[in-house]
mmCIF file as gemmi writes it, N, C-alpha and C atoms, coordinates in Angstrom:
data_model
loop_
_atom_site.group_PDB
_atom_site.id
_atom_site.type_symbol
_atom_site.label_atom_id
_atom_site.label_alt_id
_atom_site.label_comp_id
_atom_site.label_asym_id
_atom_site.label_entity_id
_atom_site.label_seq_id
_atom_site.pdbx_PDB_ins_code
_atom_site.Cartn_x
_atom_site.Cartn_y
_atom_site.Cartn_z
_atom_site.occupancy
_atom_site.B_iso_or_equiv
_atom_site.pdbx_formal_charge
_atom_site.auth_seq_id
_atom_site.auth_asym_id
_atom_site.pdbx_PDB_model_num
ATOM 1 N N . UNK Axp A 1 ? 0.845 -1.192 0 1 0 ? 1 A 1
ATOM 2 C CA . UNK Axp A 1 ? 0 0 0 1 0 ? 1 A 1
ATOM 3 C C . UNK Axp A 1 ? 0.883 1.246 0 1 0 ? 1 A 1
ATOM 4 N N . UNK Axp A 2 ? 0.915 2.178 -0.761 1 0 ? 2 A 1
ATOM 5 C CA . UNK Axp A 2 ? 1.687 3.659 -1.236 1 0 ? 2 A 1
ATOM 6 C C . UNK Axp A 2 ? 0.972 4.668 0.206 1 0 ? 2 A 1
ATOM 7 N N . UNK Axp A 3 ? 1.385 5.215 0.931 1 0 ? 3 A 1
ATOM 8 C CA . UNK Axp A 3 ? 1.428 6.304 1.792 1 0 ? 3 A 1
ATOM 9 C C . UNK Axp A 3 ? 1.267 7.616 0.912 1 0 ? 3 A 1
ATOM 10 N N . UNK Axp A 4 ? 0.598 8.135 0.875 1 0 ? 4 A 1
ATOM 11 C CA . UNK Axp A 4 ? -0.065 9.541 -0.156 1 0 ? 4 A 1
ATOM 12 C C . UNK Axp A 4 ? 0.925 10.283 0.466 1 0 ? 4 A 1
ATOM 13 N N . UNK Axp A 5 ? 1.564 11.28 -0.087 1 0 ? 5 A 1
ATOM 14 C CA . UNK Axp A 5 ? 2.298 12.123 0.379 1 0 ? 5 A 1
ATOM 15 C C . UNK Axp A 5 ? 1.046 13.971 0.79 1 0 ? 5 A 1
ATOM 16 N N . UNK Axp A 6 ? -0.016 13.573 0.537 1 0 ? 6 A 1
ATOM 17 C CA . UNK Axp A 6 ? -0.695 14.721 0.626 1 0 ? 6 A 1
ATOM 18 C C . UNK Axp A 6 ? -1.917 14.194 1.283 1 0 ? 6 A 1
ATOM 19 N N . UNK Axp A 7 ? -2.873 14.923 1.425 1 0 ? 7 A 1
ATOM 20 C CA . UNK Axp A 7 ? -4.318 14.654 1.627 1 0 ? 7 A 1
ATOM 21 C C . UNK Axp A 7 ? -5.125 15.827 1.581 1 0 ? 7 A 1
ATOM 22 N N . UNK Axp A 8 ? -6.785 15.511 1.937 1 0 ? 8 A 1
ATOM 23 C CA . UNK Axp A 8 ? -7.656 16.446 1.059 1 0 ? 8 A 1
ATOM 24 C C . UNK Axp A 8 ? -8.214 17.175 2.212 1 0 ? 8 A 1
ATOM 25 N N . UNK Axp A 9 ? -8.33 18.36 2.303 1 0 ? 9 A 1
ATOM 26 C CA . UNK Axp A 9 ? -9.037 19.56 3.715 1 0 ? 9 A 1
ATOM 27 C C . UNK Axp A 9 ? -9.826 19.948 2.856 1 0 ? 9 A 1
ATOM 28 N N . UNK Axp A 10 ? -11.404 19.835 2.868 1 0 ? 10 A 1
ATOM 29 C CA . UNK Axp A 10 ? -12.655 21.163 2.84 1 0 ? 10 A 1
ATOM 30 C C . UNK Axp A 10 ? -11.897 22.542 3.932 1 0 ? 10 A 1
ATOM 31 N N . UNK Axp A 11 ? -11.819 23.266 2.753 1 0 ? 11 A 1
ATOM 32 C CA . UNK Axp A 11 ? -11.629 24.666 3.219 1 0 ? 11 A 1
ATOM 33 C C . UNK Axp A 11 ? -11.804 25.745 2.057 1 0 ? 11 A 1
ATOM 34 N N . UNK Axp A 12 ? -12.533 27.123 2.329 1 0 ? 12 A 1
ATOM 35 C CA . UNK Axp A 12 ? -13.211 28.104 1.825 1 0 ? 12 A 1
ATOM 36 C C . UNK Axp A 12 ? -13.665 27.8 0.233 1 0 ? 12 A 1
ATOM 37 N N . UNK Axp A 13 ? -14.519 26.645 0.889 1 0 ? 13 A 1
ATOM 38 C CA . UNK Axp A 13 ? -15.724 26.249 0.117 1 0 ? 13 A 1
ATOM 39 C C . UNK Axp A 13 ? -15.595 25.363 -1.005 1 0 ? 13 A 1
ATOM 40 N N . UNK Axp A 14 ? -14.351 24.84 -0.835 1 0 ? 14 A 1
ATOM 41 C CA . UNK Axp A 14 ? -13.943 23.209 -1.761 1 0 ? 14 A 1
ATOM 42 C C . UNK Axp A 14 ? -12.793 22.622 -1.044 1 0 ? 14 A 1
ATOM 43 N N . UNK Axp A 15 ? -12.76 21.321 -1.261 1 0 ? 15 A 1
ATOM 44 C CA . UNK Axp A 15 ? -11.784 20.359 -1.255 1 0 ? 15 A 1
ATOM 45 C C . UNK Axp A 15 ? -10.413 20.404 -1.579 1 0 ? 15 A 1
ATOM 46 N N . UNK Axp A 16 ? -9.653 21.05 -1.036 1 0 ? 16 A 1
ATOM 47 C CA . UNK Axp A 16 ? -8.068 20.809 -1.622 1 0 ? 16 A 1
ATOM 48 C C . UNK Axp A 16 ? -7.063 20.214 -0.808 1 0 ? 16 A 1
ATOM 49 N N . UNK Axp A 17 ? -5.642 19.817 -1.762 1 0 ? 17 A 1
ATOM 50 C CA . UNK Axp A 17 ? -5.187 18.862 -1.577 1 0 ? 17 A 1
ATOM 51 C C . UNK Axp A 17 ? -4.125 19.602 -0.864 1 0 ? 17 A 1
ATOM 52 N N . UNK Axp A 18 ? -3.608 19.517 0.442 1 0 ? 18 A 1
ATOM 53 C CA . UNK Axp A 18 ? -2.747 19.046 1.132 1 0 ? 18 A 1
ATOM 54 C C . UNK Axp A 18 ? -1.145 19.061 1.489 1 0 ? 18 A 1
ATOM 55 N N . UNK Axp A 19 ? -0.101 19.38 1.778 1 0 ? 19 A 1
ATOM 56 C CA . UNK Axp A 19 ? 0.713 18.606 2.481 1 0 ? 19 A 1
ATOM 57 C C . UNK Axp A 19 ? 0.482 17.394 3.528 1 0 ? 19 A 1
ATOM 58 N N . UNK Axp A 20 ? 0.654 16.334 3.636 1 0 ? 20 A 1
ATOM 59 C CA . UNK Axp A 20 ? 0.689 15.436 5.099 1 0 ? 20 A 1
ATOM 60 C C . UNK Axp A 20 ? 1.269 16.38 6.051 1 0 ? 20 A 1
ATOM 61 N N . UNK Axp A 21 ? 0.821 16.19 7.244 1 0 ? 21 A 1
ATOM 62 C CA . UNK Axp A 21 ? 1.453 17.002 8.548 1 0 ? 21 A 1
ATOM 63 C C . UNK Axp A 21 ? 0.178 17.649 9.332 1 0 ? 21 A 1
ATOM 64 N N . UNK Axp A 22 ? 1.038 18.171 10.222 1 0 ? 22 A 1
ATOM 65 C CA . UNK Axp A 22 ? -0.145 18.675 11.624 1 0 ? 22 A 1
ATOM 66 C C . UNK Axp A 22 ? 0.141 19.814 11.398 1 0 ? 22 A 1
ATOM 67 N N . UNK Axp A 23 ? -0.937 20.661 11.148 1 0 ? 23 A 1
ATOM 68 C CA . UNK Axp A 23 ? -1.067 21.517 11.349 1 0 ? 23 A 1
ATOM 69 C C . UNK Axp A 23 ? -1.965 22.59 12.513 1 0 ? 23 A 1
ATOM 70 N N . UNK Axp A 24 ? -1.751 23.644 12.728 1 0 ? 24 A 1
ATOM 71 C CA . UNK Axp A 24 ? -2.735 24.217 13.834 1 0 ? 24 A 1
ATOM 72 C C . UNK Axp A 24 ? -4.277 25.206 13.24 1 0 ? 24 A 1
ATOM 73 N N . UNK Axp A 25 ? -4.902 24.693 13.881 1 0 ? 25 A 1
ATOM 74 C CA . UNK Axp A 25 ? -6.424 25.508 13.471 1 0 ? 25 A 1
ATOM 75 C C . UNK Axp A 25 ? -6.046 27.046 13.33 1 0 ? 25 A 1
ATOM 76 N N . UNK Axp A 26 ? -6.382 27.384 12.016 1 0 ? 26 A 1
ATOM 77 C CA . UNK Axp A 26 ? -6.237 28.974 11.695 1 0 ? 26 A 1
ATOM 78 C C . UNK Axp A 26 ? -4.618 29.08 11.209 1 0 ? 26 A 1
ATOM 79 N N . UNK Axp A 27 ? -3.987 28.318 11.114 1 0 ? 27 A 1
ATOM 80 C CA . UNK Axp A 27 ? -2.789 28.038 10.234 1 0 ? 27 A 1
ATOM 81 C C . UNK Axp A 27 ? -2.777 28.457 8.784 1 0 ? 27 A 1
ATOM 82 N N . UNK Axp A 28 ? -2.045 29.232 8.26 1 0 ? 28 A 1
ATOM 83 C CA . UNK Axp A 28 ? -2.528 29.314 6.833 1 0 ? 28 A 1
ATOM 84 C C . UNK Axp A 28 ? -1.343 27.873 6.25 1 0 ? 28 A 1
ATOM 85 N N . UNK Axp A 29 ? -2.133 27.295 5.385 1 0 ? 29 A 1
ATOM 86 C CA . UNK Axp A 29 ? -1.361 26.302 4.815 1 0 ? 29 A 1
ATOM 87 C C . UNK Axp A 29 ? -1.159 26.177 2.706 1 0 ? 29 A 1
ATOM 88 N N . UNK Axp A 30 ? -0.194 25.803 2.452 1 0 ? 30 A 1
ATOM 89 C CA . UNK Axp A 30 ? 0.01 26.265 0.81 1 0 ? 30 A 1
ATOM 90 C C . UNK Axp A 30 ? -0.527 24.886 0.409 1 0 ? 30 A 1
ATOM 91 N N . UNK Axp A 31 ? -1.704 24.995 -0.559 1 0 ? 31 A 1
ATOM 92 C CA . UNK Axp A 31 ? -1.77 23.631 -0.924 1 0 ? 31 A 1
ATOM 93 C C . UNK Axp A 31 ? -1.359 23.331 -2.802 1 0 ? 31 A 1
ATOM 94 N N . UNK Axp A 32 ? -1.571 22.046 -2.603 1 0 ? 32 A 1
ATOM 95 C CA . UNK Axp A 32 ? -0.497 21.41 -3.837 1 0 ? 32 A 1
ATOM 96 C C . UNK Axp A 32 ? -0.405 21.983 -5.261 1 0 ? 32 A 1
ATOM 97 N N . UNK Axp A 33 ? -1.434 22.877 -5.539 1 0 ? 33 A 1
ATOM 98 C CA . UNK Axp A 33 ? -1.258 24.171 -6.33 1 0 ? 33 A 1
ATOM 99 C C . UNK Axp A 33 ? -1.415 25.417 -6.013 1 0 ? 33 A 1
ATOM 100 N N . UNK Axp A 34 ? -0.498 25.272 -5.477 1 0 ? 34 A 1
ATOM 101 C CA . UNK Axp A 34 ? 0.104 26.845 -4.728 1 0 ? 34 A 1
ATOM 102 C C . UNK Axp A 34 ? -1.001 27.791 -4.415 1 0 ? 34 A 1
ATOM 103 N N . UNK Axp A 35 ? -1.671 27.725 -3.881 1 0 ? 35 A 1
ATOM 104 C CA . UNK Axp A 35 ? -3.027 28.697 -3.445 1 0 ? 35 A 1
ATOM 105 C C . UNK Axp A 35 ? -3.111 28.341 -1.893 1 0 ? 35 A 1
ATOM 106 N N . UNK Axp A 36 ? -3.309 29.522 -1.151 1 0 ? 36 A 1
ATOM 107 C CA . UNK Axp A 36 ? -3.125 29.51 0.619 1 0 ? 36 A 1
ATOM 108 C C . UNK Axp A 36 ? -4.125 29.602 1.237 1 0 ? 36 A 1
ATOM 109 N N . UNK Axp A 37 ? -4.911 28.153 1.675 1 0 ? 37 A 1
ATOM 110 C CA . UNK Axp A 37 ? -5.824 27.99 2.591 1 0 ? 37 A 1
ATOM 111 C C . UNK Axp A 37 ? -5.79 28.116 4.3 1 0 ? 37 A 1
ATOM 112 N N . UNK Axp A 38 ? -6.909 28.475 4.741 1 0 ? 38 A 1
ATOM 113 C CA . UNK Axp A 38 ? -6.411 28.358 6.277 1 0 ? 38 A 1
ATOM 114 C C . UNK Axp A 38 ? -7.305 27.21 6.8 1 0 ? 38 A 1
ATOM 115 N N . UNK Axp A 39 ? -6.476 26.386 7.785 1 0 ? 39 A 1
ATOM 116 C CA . UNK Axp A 39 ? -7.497 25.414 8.502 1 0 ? 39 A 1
ATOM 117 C C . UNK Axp A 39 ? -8.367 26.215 9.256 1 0 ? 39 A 1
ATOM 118 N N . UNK Axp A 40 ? -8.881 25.498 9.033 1 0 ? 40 A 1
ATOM 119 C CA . UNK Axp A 40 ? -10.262 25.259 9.912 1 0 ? 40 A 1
ATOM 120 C C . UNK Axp A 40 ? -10.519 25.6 11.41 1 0 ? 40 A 1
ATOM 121 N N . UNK Axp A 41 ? -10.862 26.058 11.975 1 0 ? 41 A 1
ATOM 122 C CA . UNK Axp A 41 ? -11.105 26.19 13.968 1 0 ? 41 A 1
ATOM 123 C C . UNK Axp A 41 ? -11.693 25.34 14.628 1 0 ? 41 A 1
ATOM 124 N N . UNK Axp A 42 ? -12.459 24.42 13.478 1 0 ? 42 A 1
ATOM 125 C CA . UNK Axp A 42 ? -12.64 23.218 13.902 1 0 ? 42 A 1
ATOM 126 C C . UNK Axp A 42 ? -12.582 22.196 12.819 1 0 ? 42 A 1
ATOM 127 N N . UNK Axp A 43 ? -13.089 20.51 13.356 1 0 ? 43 A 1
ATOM 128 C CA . UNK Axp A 43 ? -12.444 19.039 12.366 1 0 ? 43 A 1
ATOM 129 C C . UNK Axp A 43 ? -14.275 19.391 11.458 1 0 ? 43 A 1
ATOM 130 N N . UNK Axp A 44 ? -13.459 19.6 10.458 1 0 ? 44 A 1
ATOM 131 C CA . UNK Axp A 44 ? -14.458 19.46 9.029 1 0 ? 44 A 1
ATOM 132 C C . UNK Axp A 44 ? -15.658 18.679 9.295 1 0 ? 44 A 1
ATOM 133 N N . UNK Axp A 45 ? -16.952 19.03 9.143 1 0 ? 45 A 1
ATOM 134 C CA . UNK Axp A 45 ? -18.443 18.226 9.194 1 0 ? 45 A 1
ATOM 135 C C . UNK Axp A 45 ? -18.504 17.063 8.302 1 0 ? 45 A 1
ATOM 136 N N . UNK Axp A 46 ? -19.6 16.723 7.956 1 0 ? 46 A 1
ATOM 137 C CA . UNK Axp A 46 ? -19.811 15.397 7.225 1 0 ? 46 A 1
ATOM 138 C C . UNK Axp A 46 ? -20.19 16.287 5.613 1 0 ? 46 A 1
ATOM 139 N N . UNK Axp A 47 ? -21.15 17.232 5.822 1 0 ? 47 A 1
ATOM 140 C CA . UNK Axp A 47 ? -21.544 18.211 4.596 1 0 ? 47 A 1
ATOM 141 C C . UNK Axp A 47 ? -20.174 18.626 3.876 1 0 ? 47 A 1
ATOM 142 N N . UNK Axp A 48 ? -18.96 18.998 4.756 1 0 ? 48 A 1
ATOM 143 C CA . UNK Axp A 48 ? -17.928 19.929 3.728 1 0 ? 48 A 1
ATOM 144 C C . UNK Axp A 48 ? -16.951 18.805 3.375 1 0 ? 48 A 1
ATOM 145 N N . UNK Axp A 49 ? -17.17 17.642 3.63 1 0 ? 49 A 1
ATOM 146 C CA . UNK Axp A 49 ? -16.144 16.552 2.804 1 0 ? 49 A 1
ATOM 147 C C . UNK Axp A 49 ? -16.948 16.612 1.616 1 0 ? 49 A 1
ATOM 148 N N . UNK Axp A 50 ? -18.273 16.686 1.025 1 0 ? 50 A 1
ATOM 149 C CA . UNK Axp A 50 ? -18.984 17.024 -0.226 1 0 ? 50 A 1
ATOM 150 C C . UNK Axp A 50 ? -18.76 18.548 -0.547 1 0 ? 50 A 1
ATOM 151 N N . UNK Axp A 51 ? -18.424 19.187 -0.294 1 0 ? 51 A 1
ATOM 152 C CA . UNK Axp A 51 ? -17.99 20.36 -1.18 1 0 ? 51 A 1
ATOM 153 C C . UNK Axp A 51 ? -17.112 19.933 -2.771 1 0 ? 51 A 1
ATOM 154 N N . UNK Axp A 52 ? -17.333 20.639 -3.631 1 0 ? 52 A 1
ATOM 155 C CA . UNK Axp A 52 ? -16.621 20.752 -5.181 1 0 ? 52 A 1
ATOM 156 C C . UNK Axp A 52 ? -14.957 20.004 -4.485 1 0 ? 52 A 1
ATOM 157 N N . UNK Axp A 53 ? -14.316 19.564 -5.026 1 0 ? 53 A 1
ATOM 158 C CA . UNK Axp A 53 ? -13.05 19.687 -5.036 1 0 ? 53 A 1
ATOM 159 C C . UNK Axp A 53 ? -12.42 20.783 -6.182 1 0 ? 53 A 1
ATOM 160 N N . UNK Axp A 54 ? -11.12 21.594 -5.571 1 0 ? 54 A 1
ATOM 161 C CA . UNK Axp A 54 ? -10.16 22.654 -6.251 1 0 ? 54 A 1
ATOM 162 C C . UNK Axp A 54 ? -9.998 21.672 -7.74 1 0 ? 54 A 1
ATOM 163 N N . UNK Axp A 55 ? -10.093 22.076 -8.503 1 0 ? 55 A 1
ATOM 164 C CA . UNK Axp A 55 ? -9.597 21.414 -9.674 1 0 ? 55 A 1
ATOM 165 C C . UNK Axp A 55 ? -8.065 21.758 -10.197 1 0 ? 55 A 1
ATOM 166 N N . UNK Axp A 56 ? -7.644 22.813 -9.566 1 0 ? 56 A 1
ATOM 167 C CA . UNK Axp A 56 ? -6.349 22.665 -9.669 1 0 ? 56 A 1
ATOM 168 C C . UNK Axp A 56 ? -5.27 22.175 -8.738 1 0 ? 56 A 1
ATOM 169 N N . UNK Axp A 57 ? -6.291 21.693 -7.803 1 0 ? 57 A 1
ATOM 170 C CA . UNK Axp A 57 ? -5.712 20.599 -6.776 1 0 ? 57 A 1
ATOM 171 C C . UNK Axp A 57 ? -5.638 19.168 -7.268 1 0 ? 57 A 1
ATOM 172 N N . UNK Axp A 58 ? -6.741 19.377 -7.404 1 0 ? 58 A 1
ATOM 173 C CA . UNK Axp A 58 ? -7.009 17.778 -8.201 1 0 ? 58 A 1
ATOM 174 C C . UNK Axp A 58 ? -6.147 17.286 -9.542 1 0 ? 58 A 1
ATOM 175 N N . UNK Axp A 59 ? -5.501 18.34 -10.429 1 0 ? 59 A 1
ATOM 176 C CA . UNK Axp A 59 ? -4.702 18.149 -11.534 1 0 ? 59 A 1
ATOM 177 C C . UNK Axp A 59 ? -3.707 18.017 -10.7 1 0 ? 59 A 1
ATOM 178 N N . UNK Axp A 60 ? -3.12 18.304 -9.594 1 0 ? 60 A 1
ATOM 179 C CA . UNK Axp A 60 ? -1.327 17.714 -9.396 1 0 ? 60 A 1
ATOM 180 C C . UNK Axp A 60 ? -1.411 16.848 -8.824 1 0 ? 60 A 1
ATOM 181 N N . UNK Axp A 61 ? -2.642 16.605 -7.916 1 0 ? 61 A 1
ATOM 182 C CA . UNK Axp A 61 ? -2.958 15.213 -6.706 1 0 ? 61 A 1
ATOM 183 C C . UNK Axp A 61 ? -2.818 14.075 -8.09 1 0 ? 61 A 1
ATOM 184 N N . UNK Axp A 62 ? -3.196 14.468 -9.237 1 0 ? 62 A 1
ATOM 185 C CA . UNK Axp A 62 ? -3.569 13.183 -10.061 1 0 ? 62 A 1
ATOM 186 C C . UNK Axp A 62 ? -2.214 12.967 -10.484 1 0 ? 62 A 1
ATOM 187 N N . UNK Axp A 63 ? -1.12 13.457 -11.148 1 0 ? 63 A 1
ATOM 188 C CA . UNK Axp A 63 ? -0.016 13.744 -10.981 1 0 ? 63 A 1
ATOM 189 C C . UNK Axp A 63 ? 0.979 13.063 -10.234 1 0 ? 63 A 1
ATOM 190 N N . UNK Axp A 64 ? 0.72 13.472 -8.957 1 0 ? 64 A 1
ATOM 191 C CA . UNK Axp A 64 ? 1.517 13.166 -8.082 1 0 ? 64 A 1
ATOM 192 C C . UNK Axp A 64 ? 1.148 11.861 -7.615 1 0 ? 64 A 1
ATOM 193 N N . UNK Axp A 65 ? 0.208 11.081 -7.119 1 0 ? 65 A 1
ATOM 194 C CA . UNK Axp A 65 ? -0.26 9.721 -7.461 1 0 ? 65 A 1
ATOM 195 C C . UNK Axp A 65 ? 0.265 8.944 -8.542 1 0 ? 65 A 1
ATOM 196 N N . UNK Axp A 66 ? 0.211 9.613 -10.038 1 0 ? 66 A 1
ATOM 197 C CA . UNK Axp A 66 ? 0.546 8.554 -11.022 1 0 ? 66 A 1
ATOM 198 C C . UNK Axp A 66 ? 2.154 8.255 -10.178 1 0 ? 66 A 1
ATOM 199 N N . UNK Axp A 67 ? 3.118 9.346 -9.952 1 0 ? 67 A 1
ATOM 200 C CA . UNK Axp A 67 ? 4.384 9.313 -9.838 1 0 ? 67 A 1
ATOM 201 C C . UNK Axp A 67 ? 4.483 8.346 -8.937 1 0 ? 67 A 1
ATOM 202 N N . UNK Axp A 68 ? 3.555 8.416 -7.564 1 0 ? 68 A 1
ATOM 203 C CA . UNK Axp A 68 ? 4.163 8.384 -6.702 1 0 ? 68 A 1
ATOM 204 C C . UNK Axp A 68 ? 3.364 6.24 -6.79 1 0 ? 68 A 1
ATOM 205 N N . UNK Axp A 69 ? 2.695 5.916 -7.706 1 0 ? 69 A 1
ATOM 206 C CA . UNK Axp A 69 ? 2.392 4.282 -7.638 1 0 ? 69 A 1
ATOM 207 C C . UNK Axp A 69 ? 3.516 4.054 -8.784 1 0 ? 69 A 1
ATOM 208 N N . UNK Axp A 70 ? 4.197 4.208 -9.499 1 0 ? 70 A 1
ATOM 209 C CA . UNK Axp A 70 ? 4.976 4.104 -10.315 1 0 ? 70 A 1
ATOM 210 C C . UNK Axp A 70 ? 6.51 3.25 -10.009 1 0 ? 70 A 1
């Protein structure tokens, strides 16, 4: 099984992808196409894991997956 080097946060109003790591609530964090989300103040609901996903998140997550099962 491959260990994702990223993962997916609902934040300001879609799905984007990630660094792995801990971060702190209200943290601004850079995600995998360079655009700066802030976590959350609190752990994401059941509704905002269905939010849109970033689609320009989703083009390097796909990316970075092919590389990273390869």
């Amino acid at each position: 099984m491959t260990v994702r080097t990223f993962r997916w946060l609902p934040a300001d109003g879609a799905r984007h992808a990630i660094p792995r790591g801990l971060f702190a609530p209200g943290e601004e964090v850079l995600t995998l196409a360079d655009e700066t989300v802030r976590m959350p103040q609190r752990r994401p609901g059941e509704l905002e894991w269905l939010w849109p996903t970033c689609l320009a998140c989703w083009a390097v997550a796909k990316e970075r997956v092919q590389r990273e099962d390869s």
